[in-house]
N, C-alpha and C positions, 0 to 999 in steps of 0.2 A: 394606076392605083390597084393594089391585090381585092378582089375580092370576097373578102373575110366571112364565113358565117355568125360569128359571133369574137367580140374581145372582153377582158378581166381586166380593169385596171384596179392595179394595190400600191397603197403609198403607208410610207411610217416615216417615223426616224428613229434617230436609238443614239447615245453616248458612248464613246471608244475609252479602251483603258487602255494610259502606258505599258507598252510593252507585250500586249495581249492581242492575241487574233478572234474575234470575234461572229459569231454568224449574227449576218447584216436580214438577209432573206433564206428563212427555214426553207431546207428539201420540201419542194415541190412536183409534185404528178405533173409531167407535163406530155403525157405520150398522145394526148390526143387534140394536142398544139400546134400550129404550123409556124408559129412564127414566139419568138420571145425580145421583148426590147425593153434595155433597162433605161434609167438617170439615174445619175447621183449627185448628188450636192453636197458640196464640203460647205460645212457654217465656219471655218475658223474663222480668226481674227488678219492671219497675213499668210502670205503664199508659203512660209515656212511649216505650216498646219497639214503637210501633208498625209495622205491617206493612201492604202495602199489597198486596192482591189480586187478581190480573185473571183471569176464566175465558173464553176465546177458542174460536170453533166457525170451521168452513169443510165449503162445500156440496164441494169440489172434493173427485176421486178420490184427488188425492194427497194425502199431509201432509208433503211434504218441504222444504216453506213453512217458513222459521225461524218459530218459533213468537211471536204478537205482531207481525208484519210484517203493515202495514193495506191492504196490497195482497192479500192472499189470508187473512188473518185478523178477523175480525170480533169485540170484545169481545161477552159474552151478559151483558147486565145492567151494574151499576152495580160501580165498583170498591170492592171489600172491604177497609174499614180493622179489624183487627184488636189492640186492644191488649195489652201484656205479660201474663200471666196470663188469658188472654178466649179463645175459641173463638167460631167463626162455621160455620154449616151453610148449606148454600146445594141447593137441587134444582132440578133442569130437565127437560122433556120434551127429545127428542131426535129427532122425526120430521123428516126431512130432514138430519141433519146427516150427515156422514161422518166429523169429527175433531173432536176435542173437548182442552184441554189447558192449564196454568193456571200462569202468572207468580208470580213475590213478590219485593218491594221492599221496603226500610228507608224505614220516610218520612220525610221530609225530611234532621235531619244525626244521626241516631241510628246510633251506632255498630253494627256486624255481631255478631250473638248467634245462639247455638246451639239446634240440637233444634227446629226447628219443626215442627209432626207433624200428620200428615194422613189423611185416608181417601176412596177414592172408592169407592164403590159403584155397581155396571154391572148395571141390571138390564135383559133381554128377556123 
């Protein structure tokens, strides 16, 4: 087990719109992080409920970048399909990054559903 000096742990949820890509977790400072690990949880009702994921990094100092904007945003990894009732964890080292911050989408023509719930954990 790492050694951590200190961890952040932050939970929410939020409701998705049809059709609409949403910030799920606002740009966050994370340059003085070593580690970042999310969950998510889909509340739908059936596995058809899916959701679609993106966790986004930038080296730059600022994060005043709309988040997902591929001029100053870089996805980290592959995007995370989540179905109704499923959960997905995801971890990343974070040397070099400065902002770190993560999207969520209805995929394809699945109607907007509530409570999708989260955790990131900010460990230095």
């Amino acid at each position: 087990m790492a050694n951590f000096k200190s961890a952040i742990l932050t939970t929410g949820s939020m409701s998705t719109v049809s059709g609409t890509t949403s910030t799920l977790i606002a740009a966050t400072e994370v340059s003085n992080e070593d580690r970042l690990s999310f969950q998510f949880y889909n509340n739908g009702t059936t596995a058809a409920d899916e959701v679609e994921i993106k966790v986004y990094g930038m080296l730059a100092v600022s994060g005043n970048a709309t988040l997902g904007d591929t001029q100053y945003w870089t996805q980290i990894g592959d995007t995370i399909a989540v179905s109704g009732q499923a959960s997905s964890l995801k971890s990343i080292a974070t040397t070099g990054l400065n902002w770190c911050g993560v999207t969520i989408a209805p995929s394809g023509t699945v109607d907007a559903f509530d409570d999708h719930t989260y955790a990131m954990l900010r460990q230095a």
